[in-house]
TORKOLKE-419749 format. One record per residue: x, y, z of N, C-alpha, C, CB in turn. Coordinates in Angstrom, 2 decimals. Glycine has a CB too. Example, Ala and Ser with C-alpha at 12.3 -4.5 7.8 and 13.67 -1.06 7.14 Angstrom:
! residues 2
((13.19, -5.69, 7.80), (12.30, -4.50, 7.80), (13.20, -3.30, 7.80), (11.31, -4.47, 9.05)),
((12.85, -2.25, 7.08), (13.67, -1.06, 7.14), (12.90, 0.03, 7.87), (14.08, -0.60, 5.72)),
//
This chain:
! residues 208
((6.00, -20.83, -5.64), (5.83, -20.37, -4.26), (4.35, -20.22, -3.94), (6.58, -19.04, -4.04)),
((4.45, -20.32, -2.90), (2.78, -20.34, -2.71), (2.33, -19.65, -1.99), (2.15, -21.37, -2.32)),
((1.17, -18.47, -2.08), (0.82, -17.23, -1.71), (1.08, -16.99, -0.15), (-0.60, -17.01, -2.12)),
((1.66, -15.86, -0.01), (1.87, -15.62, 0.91), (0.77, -15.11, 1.90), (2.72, -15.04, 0.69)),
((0.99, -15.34, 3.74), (0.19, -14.32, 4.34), (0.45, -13.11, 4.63), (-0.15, -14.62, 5.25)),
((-1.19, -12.76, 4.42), (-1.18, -11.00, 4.08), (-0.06, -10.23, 5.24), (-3.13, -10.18, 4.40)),
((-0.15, -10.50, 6.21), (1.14, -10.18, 7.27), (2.44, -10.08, 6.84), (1.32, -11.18, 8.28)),
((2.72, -11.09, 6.34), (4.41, -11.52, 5.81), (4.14, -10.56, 4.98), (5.01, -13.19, 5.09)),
((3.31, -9.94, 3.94), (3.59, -8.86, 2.94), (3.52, -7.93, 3.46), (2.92, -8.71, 1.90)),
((3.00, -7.75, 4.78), (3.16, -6.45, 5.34), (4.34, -6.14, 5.51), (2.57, -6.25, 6.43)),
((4.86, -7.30, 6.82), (6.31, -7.02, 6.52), (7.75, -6.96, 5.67), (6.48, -7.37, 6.99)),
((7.23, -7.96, 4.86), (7.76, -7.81, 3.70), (8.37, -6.45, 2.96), (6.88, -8.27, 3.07)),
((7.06, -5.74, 3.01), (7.12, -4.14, 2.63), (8.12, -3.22, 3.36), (5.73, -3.48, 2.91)),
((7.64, -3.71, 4.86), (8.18, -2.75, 5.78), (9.99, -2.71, 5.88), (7.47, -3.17, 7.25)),
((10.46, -4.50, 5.49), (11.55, -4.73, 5.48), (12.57, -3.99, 4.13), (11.42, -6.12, 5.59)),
((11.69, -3.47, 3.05), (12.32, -3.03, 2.09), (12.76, -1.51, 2.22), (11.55, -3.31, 1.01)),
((11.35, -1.02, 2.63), (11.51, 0.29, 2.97), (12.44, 0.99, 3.92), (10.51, 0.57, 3.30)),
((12.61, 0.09, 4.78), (13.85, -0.11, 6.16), (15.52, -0.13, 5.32), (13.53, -2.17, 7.23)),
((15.10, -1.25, 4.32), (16.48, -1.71, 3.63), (17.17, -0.43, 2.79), (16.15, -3.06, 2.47)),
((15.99, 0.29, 2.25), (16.45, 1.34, 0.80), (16.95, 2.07, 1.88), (15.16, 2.24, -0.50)),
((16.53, 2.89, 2.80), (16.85, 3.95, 3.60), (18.63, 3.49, 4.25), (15.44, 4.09, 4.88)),
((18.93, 2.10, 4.65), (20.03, 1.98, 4.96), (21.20, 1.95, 3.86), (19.94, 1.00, 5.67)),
((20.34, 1.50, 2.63), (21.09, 1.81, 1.55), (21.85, 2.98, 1.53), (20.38, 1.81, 0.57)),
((20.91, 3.93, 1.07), (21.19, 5.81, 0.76), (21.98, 6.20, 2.09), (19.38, 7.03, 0.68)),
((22.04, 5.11, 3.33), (23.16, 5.73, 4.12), (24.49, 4.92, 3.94), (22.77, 5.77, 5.68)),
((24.61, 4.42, 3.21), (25.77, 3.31, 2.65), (26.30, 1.99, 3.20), (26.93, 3.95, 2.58)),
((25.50, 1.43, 3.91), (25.25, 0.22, 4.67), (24.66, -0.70, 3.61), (24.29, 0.44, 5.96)),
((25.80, -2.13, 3.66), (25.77, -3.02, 2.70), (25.03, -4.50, 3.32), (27.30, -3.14, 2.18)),
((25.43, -4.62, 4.53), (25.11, -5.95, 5.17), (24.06, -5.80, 6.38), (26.49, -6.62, 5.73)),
((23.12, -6.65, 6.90), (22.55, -6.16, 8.20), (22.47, -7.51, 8.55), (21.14, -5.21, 8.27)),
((22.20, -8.15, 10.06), (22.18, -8.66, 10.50), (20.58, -9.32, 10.38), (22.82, -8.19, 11.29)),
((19.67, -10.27, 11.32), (18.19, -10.38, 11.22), (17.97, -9.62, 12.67), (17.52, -12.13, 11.04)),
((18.83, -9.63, 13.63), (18.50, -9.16, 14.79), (18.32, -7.65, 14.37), (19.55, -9.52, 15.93)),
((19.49, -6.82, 13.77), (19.32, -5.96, 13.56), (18.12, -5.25, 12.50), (20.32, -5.89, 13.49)),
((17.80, -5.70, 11.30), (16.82, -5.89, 11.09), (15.33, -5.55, 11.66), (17.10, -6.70, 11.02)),
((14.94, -6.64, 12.67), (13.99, -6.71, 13.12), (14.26, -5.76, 14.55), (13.62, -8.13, 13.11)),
((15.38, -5.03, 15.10), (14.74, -4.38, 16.04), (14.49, -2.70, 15.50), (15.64, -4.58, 17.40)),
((14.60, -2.76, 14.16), (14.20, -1.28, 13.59), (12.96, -1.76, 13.33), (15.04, -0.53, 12.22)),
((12.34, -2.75, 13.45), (11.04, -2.54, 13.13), (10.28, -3.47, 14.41), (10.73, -3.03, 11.46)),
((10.70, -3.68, 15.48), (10.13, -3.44, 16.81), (9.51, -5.25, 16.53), (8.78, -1.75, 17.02)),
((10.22, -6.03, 15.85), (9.89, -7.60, 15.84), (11.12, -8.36, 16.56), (9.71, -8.20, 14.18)),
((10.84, -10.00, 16.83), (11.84, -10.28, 16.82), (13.10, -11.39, 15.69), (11.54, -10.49, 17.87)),
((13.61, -11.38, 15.86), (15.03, -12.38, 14.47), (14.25, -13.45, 13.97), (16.85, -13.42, 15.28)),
((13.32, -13.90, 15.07), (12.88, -15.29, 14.46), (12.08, -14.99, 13.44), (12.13, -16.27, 15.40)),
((11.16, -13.99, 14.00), (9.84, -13.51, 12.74), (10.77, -13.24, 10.98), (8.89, -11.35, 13.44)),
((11.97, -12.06, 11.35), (12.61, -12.40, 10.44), (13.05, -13.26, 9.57), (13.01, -12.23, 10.63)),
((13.68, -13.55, 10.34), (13.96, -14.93, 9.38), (13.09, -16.08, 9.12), (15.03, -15.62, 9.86)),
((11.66, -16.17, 9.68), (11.27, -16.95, 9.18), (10.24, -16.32, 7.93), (10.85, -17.76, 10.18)),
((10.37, -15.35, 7.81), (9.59, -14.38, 6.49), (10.45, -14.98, 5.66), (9.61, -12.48, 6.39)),
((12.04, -14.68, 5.73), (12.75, -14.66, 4.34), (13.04, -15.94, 3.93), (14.03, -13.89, 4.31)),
((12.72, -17.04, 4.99), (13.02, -18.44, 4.62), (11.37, -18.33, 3.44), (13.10, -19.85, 6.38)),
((10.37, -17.91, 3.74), (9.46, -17.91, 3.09), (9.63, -17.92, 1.92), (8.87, -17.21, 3.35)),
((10.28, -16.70, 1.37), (10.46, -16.21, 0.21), (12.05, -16.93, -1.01), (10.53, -14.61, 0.74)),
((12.13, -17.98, 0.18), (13.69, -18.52, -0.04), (14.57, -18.20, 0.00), (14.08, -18.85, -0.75)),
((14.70, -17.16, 0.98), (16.03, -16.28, 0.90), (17.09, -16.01, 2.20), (15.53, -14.87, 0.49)),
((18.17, -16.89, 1.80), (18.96, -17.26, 2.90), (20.44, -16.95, 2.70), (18.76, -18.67, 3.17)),
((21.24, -16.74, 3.78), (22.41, -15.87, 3.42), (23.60, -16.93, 4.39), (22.17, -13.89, 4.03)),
((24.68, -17.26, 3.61), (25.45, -17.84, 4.52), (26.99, -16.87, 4.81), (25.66, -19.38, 3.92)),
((26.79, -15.48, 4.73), (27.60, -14.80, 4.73), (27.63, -14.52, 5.78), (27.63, -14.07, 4.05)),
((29.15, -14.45, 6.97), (28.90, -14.14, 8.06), (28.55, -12.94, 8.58), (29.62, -14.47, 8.52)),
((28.51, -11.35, 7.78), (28.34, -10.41, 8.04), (27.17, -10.45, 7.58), (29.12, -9.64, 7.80)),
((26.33, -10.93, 7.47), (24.59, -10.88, 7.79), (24.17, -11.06, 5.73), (23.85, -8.59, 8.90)),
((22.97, -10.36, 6.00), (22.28, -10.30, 4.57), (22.70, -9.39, 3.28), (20.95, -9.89, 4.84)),
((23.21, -9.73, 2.48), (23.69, -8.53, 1.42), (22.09, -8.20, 1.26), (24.74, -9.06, -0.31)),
((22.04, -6.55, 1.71), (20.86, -5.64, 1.26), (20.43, -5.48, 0.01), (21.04, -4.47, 1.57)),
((21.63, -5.39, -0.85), (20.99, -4.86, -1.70), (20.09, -6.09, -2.89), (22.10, -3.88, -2.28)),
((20.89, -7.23, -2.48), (20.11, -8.37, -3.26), (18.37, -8.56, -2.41), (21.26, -10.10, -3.10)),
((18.74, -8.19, -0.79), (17.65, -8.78, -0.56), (16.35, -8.02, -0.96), (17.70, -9.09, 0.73)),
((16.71, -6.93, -1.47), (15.57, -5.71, -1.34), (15.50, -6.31, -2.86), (16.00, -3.68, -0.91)),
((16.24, -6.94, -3.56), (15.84, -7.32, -5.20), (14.88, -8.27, -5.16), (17.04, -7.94, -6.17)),
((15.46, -9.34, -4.45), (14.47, -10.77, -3.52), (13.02, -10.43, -3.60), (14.81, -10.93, -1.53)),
((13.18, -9.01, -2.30), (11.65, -9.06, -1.63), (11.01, -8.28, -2.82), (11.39, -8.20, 0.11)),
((11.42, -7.69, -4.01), (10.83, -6.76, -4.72), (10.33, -8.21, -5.69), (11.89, -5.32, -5.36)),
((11.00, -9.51, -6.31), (10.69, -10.70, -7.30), (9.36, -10.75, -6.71), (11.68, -12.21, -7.27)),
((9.26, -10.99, -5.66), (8.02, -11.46, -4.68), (6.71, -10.95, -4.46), (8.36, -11.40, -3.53)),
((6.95, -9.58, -4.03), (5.83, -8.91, -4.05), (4.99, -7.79, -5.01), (6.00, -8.52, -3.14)),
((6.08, -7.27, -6.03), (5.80, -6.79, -6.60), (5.22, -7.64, -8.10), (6.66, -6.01, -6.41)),
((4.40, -6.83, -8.61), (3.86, -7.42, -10.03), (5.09, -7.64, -11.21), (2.66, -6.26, -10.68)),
((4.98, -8.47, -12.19), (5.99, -8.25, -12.81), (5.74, -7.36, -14.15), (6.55, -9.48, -13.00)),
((4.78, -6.49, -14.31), (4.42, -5.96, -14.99), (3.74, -4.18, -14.30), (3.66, -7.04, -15.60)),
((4.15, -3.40, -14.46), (3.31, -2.15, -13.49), (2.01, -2.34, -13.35), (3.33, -0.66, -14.06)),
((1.79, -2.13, -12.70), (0.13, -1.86, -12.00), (-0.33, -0.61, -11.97), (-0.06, -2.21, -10.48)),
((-1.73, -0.02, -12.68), (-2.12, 1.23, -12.41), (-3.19, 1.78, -10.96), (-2.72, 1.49, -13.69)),
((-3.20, 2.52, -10.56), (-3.90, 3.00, -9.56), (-4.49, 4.33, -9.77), (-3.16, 2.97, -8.49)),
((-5.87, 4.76, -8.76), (-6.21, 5.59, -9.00), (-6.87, 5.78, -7.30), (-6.89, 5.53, -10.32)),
((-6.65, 7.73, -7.23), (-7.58, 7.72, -6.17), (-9.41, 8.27, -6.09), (-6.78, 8.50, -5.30)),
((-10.30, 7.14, -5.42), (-11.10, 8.88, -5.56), (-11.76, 8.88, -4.60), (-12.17, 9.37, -6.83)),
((-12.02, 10.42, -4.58), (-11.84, 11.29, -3.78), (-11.02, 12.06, -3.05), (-12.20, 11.05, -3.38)),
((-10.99, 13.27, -4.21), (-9.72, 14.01, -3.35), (-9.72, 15.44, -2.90), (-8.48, 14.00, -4.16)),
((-9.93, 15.02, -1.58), (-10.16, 15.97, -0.47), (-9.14, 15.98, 0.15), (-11.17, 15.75, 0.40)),
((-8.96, 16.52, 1.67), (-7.66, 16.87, 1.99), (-6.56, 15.52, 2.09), (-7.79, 17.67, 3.36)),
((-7.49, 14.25, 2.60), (-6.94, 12.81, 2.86), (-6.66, 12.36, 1.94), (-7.63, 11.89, 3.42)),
((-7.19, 12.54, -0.02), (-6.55, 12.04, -0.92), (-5.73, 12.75, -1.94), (-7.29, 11.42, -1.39)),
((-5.69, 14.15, -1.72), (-4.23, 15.06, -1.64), (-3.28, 14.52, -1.26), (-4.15, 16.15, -0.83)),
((-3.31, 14.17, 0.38), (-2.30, 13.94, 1.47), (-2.00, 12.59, 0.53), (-2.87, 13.79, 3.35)),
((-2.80, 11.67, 0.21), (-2.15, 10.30, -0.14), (-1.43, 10.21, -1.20), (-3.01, 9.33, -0.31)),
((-2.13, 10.98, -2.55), (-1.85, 11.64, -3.66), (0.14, 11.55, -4.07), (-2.55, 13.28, -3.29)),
((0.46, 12.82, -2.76), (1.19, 13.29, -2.82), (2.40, 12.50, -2.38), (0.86, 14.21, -2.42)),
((1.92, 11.69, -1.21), (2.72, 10.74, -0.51), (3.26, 9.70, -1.56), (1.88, 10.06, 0.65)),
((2.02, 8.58, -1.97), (2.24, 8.41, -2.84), (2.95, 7.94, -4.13), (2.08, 8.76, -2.65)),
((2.99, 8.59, -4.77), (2.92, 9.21, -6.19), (4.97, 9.07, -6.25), (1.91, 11.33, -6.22)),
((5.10, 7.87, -6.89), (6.61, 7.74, -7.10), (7.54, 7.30, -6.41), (7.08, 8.63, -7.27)),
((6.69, 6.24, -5.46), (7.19, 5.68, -4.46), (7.62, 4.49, -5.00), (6.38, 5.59, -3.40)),
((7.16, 3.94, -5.76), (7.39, 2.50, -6.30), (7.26, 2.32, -7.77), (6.42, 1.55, -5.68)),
((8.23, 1.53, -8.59), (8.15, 1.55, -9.90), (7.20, 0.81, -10.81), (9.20, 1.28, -10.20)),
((6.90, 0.13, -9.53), (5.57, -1.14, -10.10), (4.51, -0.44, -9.45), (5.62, -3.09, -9.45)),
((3.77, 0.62, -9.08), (2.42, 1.18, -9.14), (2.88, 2.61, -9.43), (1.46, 0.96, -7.75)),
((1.55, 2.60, -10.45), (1.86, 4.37, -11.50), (0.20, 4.65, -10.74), (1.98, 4.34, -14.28)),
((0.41, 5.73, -9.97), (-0.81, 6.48, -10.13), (-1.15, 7.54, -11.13), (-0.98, 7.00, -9.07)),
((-2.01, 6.92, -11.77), (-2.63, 7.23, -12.96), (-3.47, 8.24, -13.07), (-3.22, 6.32, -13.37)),
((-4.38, 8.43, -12.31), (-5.70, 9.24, -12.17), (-6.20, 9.15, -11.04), (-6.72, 8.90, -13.01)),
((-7.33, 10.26, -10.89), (-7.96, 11.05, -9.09), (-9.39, 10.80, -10.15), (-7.32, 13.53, -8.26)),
((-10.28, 10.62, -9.07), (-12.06, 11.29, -9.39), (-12.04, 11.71, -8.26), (-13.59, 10.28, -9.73)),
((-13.64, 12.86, -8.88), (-14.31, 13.24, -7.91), (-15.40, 14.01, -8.27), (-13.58, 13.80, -7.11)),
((-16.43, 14.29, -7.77), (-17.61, 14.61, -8.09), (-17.43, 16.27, -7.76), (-18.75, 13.69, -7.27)),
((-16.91, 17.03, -7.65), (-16.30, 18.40, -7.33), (-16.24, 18.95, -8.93), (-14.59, 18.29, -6.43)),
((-17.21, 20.01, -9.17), (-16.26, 20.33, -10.65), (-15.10, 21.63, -10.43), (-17.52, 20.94, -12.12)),
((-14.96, 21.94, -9.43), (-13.71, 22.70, -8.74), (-12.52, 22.08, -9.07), (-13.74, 22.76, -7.20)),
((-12.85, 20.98, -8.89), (-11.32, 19.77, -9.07), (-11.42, 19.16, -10.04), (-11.02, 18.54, -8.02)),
((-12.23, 18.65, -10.99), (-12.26, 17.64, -12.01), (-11.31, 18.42, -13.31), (-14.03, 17.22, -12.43)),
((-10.65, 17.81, -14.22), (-10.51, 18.36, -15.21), (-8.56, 19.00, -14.55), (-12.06, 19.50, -15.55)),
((-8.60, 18.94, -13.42), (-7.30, 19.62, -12.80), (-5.79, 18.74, -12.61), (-7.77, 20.08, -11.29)),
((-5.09, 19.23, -12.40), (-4.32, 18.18, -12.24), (-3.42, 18.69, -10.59), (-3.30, 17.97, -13.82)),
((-4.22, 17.70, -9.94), (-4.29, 18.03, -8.43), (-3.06, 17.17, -7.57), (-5.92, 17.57, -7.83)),
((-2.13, 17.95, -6.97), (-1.06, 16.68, -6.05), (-0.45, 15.73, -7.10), (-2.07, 15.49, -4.83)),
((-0.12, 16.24, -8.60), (0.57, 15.77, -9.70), (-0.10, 14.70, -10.20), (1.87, 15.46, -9.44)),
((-1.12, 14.74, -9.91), (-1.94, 13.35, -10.92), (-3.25, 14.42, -11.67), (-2.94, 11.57, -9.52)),
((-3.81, 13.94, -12.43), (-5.48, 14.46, -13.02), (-6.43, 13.66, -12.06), (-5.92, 13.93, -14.93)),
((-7.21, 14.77, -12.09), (-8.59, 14.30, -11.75), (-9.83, 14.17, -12.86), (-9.04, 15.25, -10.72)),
((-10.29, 13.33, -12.65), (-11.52, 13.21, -13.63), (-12.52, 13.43, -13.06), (-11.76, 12.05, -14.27)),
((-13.86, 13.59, -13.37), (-15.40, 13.64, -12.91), (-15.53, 11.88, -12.84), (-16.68, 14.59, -14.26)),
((-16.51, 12.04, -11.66), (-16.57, 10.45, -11.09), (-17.18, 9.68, -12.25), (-17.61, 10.21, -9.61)),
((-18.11, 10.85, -13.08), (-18.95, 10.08, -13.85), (-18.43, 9.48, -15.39), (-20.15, 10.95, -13.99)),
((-17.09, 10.00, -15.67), (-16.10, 9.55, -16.04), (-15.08, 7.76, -15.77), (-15.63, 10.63, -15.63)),
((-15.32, 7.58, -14.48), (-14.72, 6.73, -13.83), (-15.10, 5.46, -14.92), (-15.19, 6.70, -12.23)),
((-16.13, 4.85, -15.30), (-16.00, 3.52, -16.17), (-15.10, 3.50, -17.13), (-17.15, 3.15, -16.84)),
((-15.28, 4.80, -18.49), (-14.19, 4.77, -19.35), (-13.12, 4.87, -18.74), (-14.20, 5.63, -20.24)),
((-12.13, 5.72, -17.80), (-10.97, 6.06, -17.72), (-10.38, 4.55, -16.90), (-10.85, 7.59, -16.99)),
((-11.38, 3.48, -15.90), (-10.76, 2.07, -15.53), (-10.24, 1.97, -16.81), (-11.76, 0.74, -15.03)),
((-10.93, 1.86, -17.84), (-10.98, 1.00, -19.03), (-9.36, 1.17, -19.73), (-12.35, 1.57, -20.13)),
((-9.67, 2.72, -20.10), (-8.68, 3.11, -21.00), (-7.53, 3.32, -20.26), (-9.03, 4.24, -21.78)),
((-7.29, 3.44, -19.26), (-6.09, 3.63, -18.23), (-5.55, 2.11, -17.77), (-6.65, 4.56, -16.76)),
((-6.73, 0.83, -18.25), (-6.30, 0.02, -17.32), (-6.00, -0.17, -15.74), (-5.59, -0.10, -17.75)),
((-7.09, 0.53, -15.33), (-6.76, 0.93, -13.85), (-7.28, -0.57, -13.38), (-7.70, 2.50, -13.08)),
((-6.44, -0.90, -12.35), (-6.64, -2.42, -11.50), (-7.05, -2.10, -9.96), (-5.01, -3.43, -11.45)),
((-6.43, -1.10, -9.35), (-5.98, -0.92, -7.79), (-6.63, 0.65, -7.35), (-4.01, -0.96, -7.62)),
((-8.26, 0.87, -6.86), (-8.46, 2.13, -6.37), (-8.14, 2.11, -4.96), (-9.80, 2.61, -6.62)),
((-7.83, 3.51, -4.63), (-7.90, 4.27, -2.79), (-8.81, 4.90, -3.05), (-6.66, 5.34, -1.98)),
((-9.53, 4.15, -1.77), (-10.81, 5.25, -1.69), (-10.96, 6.44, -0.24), (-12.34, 4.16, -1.63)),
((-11.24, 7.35, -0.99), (-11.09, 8.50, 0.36), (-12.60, 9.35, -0.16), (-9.16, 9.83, 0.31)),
((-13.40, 8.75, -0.23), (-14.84, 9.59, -0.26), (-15.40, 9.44, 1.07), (-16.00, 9.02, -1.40)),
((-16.36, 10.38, 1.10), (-16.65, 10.97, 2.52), (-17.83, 9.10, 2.43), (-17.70, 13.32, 2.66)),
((-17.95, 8.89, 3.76), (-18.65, 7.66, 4.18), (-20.03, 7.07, 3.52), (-18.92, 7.89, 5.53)),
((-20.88, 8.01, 3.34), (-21.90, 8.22, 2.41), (-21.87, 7.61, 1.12), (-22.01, 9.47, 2.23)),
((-21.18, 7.73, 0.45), (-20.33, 7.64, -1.11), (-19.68, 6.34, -1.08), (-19.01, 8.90, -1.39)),
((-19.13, 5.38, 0.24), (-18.47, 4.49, 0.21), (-18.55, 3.33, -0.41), (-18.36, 4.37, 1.02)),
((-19.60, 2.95, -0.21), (-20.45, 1.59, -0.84), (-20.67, 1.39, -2.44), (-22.01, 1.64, -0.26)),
((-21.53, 2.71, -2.55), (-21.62, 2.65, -4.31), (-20.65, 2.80, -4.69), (-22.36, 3.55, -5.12)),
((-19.28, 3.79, -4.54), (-18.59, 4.44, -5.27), (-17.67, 3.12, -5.46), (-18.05, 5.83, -4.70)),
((-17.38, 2.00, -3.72), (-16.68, 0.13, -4.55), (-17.08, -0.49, -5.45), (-16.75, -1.16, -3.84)),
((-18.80, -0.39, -5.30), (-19.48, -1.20, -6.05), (-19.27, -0.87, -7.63), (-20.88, -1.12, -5.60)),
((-19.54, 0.69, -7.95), (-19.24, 0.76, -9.17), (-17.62, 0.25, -9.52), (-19.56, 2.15, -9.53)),
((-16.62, 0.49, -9.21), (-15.16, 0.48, -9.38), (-15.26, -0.91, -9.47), (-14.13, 1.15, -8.24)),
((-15.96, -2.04, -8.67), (-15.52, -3.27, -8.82), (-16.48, -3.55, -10.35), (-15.81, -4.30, -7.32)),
((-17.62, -2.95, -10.27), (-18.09, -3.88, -11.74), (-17.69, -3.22, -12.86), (-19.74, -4.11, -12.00)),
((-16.56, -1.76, -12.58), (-15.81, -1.10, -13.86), (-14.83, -2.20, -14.11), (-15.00, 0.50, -13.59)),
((-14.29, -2.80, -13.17), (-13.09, -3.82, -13.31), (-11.76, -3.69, -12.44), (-12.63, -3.76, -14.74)),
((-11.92, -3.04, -11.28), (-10.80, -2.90, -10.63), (-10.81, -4.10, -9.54), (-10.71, -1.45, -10.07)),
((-9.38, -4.67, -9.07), (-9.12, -5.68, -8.69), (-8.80, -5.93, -7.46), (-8.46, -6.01, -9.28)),
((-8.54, -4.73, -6.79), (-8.20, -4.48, -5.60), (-8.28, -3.11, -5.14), (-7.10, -4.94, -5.46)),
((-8.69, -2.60, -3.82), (-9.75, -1.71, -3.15), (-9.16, -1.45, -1.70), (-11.33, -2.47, -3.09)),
((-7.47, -0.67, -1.85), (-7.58, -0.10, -0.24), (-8.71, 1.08, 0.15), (-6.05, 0.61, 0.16)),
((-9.24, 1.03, 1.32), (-10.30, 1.87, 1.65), (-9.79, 2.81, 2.94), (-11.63, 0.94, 1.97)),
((-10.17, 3.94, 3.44), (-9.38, 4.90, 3.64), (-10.70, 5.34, 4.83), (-8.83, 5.90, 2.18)),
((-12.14, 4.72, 4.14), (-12.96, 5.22, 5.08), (-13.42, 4.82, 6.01), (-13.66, 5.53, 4.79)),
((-14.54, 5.65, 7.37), (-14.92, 4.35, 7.90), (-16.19, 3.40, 7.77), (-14.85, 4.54, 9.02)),
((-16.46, 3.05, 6.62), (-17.14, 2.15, 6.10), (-16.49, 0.67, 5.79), (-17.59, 2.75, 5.04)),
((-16.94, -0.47, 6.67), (-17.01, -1.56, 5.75), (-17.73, -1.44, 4.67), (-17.41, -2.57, 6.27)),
((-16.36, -2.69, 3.73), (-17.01, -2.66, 2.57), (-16.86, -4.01, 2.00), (-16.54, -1.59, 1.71)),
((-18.05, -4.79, 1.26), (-18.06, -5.99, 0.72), (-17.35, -5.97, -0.80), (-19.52, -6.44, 0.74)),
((-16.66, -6.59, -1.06), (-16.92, -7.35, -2.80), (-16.24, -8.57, -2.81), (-16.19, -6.42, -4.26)),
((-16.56, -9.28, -4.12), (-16.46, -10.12, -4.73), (-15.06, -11.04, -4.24), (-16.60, -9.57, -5.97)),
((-15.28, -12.47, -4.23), (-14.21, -13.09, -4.05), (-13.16, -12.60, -4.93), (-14.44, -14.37, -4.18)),
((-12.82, -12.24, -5.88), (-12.08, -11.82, -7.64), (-11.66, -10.78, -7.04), (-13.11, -11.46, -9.31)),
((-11.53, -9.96, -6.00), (-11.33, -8.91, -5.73), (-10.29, -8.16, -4.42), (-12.46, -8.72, -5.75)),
((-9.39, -8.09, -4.03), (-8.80, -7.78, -2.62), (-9.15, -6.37, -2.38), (-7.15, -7.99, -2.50)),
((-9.45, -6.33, -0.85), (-9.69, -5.56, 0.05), (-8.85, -5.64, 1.24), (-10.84, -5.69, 0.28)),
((-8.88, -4.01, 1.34), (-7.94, -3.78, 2.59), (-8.70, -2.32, 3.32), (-6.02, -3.48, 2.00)),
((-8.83, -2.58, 4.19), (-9.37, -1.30, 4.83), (-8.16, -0.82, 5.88), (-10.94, -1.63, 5.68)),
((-8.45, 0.28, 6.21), (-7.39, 0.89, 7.07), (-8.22, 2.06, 7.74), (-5.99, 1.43, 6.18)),
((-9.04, 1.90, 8.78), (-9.41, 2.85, 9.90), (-8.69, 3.18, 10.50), (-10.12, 2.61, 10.67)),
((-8.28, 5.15, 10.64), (-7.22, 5.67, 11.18), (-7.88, 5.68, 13.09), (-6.83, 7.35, 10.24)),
((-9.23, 6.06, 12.78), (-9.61, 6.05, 14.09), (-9.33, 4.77, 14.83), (-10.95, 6.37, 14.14)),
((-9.79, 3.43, 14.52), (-9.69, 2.31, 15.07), (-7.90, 2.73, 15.69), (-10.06, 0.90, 13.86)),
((-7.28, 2.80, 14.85), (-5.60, 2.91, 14.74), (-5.23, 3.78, 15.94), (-4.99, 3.69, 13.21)),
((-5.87, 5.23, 15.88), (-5.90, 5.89, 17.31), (-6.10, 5.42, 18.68), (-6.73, 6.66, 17.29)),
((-7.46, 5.11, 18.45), (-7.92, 4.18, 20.14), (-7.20, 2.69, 20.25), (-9.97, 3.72, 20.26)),
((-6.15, 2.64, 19.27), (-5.34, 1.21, 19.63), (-4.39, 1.91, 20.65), (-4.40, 0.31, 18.17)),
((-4.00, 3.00, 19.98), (-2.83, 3.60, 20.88), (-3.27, 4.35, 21.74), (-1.84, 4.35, 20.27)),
((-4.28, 5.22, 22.20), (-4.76, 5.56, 23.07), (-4.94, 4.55, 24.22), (-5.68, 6.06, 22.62)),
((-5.13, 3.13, 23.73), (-5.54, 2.17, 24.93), (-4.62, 2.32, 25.42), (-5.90, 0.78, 24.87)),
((-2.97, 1.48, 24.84), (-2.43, 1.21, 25.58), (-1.44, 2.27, 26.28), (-2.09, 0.27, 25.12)),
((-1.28, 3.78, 25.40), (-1.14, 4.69, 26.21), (-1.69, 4.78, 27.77), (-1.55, 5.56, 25.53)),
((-2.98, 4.68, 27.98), (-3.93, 4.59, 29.17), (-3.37, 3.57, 30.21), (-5.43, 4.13, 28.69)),
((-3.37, 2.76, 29.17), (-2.44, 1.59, 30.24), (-1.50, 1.51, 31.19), (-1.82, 0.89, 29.75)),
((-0.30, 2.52, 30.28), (1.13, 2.86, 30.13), (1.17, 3.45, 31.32), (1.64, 3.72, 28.92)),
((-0.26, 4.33, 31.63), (0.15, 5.59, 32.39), (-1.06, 5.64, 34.07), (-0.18, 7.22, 31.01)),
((-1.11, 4.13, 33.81), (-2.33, 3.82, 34.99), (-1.34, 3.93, 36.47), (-3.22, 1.85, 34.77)),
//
């Protein structure tokens, strides 16, 4: 199969998380229409994700869930766990920490830094924290691949730069700093503010 776009894994995700929840309410089959209007798309987008992934249903009562959530898990998930770590944990990597932490069987959050000796040494929102200056050995020995970064803006730049030449492979970022690295490397940023004044616009719009 051949790599998917970063979109389709968005939804991808979103479609599983949708799926487990209908699970635990005991719903076996769903439709693509139905599907996609819990997540505000339309059937075609659907289904043309899962044709992506090869996954097609000729059952007339729609998609057996529970295979498809097996499907989208072959696909996106690693076939081996993945470790993660956050740092900086202040109130935003508490909050993430906590969120988090046992959501998925293929990423173990492993370990927190932070330059705080209030917090280092603790075991904060059910993970440990280490001292930042710690951070090369514990990539190492933890095998950490995947940091969140939630350091205050200042801290943003060095604190990738070191993590990418400790050896981590991928870098969601939490702050509002762009941030560069290495082709060898995925990045994802997520500005909550940008995210606000999206909806603020079209709120404004809504209400002209």
């Amino acid at each position: 199969m051949k790599k998917l776009p970063g979109k389709t894994v968005e939804r991808l995700s979103e479609y599983r998380r949708v799926l487990l929840t209908l699970i635990s309410q005991g719903k076996n089959y769903i439709y693509s229409h139905e599907l996609a209007s819990l997540l505000h798309i339309t059937a075609v987008q659907v289904r043309r994700d899962l044709m992506l992934i090869g996954y097609s249903s000729g059952i007339r009562k729609g998609y057996d869930i529970r295979v498809l959530v097996e499907t989208i898990g072959r696909v996106i998930d690693s076939e081996t766990p993945l470790n993660v770590a956050i740092i900086g944990m202040g109130n935003l990597g508490r909050a993430v920490s906590s969120y988090f932490r046992g959501k998925r069987s293929k990423l173990n959050l492993v370990a927190s830094f932070d330059n705080d000796q209030q917090k280092t040494g603790k075991v904060i929102s059910g993970v440990r924290c280490y001292d930042v200056r710690e951070m090369e050995n514990m990539i190492k020995e933890l095998n950490i691949s995947i940091i969140i970064l939630t350091v205050p803006p200042d801290y943003a730049r060095s604190t990738c730069d070191d993590a990418v030449r400790f050896g981590v492979k991928g870098v969601l970022n939490f702050t509002t700093v762009s941030l560069n690295v290495p082709p060898t490397v995925y990045l994802e940023e997520y500005d909550m503010v940008t995210s606000i004044e999206k909806v603020a616009y079209f709120v404004k719009e809504s209400i002209r």
